[in-house]
C-alpha angles and dihedrals in degrees: 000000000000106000104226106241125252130245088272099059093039083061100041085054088048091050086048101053092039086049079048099052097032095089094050086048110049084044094056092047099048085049108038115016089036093054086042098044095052093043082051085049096047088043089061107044131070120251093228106040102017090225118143107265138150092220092104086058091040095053090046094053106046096033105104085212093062100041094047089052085045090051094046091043086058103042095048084051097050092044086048088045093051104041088049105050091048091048088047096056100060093048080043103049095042091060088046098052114006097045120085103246090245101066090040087103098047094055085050089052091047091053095048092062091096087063082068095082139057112262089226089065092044087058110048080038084071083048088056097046098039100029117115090268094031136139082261096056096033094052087041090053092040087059087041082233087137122010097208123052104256116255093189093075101065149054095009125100098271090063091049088050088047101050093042084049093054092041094049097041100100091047073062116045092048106061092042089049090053086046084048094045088054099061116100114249086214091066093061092045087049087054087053098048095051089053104265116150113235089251082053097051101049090053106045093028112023095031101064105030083058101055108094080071096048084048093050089048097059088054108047079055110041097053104056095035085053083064110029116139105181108062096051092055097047098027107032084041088227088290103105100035118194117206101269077066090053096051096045083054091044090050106034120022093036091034088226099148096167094051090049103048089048091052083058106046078058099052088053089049093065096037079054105054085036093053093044088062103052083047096053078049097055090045082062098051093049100048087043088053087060 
């Protein structure tokens, strides 16, 4: 029979996994809690002085600049979000259900082309196309379907939704199609024996037992879109900043370290309660899936 170890060896086990993990660790802390921690430090002290104070927070929260940037921020999010996630769950689904399990791999890898190129070039590809000379108004000109280059389809917020939702498309599709691949093809048999239509059955059957993907979707998508700096500046044409774009001119152009730390710590507030709520509702779903 095993003999239990003693006191000693349970240690030296401890000492072991804890030698195992420190690297990571240490790694982890000196990129992720050090960065936080300074930006937490410059968000609670005065420029000039250096004292503690809220008046960072306070400034940020009552001044209409800030909440107007915040709100924009959010709503462009949310309609990126959206439109991506019910765009995704069609592609998604398809390959679930509709593909032969053999060339599964080959439509992933399809959809993960995107990720070939920098995000940076995908971006400024959507100025090109839907720029006031782009590939849009010139194809439109060349038909004599218009006889002026459109003005409507760029630099405005709905260019800005169309090229993040096309950025952020694949972080979407895959997480829906392994939450796909998980339900139980019985259950839906099962749906149809009982009588259930196919429409039914999606949408009392496949569609929440789906949802934890739909739910990590969302928030794959709506956390980096909530601070994306890129597409504002080349889309929006600077002229519809969203609050990463505030914080870079706080930091950087008027050298207010303190202002700026204290906008984003903010801005990860609200991602933060946001993102808490579509976690306690994946929780549900989950524990309702059970």
């Amino acid at each position: 029979m095993a003999q239990k170890q003693g006191p000693t060896g349970g240690r030296s086990e401890a000492a072991s996994g804890w030698l195992l993990i420190s690297p990571t660790f240490i790694y982890a802390v000196l990129l992720l809690a050090a960065p936080l921690v300074a930006v937490l430090v410059y968000s609670l002290t005065l420029r000039e002085t250096g004292a503690v104070s809220f008046d960072n927070f306070l400034t940020v929260w009552t001044k209409p600049i800030y909440q107007k940037l915040m709100s924009r921020s959010l709503t462009v999010s949310f309609s990126v979000t959206a439109v991506t996630v019910l765009l995704a769950y069609p592609v998604a689904y398809f390959v679930s259900f509709h593909v032969q399990p053999s060339k599964k791999s080959l439509w992933l890898f399809l959809i993960t082309i995107p990720f070939w190129t920098s995000y940076l070039i995908r971006v400024f590809l959507w100025k090109v196309i839907l720029g006031y000379n782009g590939v849009v108004n010139s194809g439109l000109l060349s038909l004599g379907v218009i006889d002026a280059p459109l003005q409507a389809i760029n630099y405005n917020v709905q260019a800005m939704i169309l090229t993040l939702a096309h950025a952020y498309a694949p972080f979407a599709i895959l997480p829906i199609f392994v939450s796909l691949e998980k339900i139980d093809r019985s259950l839906l048999e099962a749906g149809r024996d009982l009588g259930e239509s196919s429409f039914m059955t999606f949408f009392r059957v496949t569609l929440p037992l789906s949802m934890p993907g739909v739910i990590a979707a969302v928030l794959i998508v709506f956390i980096p879109t909530v601070g994306d700096y890129v597409t504002p500046d080349l889309i929006g044409g600077g002229k519809l900043p969203m609050i990463a774009n505030m914080i870079e001119v706080t930091m950087l152009k008027q050298n207010d370290r303190h202002l700026g730390s204290a906008i984003a710590m903010t801005a990860m507030l609200i991602v933060a309660v946001v993102s808490l709520v579509f976690l306690l509702l994946n929780r549900r779903f989950l524990k309702g899936s059970k």
